[in-house]
C-alpha positions as CSV (number, residue, x, y, z in Angstrom):
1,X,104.8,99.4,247.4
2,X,101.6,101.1,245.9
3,X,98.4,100.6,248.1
4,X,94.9,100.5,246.4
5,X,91.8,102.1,247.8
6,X,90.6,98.6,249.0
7,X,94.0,97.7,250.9
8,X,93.3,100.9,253.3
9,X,91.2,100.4,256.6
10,X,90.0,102.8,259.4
11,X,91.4,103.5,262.4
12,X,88.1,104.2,263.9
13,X,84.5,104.8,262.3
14,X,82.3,106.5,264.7
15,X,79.1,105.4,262.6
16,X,80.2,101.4,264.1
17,X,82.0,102.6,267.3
18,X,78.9,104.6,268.7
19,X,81.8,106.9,271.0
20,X,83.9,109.3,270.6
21,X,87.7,108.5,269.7
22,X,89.9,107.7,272.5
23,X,93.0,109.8,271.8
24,X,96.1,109.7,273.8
25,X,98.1,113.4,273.6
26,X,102.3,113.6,274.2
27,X,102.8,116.3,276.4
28,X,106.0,118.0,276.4
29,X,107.6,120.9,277.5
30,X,104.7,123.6,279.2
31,X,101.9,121.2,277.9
32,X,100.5,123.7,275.7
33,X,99.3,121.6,272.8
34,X,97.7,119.4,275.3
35,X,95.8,122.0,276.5
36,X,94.8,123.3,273.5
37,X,93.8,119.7,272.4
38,X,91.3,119.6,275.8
39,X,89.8,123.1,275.1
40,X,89.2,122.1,271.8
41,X,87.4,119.0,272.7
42,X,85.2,120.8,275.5
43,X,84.4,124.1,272.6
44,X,83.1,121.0,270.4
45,X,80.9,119.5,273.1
46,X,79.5,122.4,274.0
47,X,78.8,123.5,270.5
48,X,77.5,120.0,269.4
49,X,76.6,118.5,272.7
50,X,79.2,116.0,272.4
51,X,83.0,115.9,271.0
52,X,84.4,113.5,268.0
53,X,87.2,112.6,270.3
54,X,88.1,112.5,274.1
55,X,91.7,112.6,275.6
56,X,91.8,109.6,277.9
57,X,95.5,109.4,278.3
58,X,98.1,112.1,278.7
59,X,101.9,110.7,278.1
60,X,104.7,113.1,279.4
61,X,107.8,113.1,281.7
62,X,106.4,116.2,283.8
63,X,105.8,115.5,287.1
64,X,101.7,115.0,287.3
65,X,100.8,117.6,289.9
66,X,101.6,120.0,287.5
67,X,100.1,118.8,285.0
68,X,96.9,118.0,287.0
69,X,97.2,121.7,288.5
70,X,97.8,123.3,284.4
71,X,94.8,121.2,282.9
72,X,92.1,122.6,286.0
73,X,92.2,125.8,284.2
């Protein structure tokens, strides 16, 4: 089935919203995307004073402590 233009709708439109996205990252194995994801949000803050997006939720089967202890850095 074809879609048109007008069938389409945003996730999320920041101009309405008036926040950044709430993303929620899957972490396995050694978590390195997630980091990545988090520095990437904090360079963009600090470059623009604020992200487009903000990890609220990690998901993984890790054991938290280590994951709390990895994302400190």
């Amino acid at each position: 089935m074809a879609y048109q233009r007008s069938q389409l709708h945003k996730l999320y439109d920041p101009g309405i919203e008036q926040r950044p996205m709430r993303v929620a990252d899957l972490m396995s194995g050694s978590g390195t995307n997630v980091v990545k994801t988090i520095e990437h949000q904090k360079g963009l803050a600090e470059e623009r004073g604020k992200a487009p997006y903000e990890v609220v939720v990690i998901c993984s089967k890790a054991v938290v402590k280590w994951a709390k202890k990895r994302l400190k850095k």
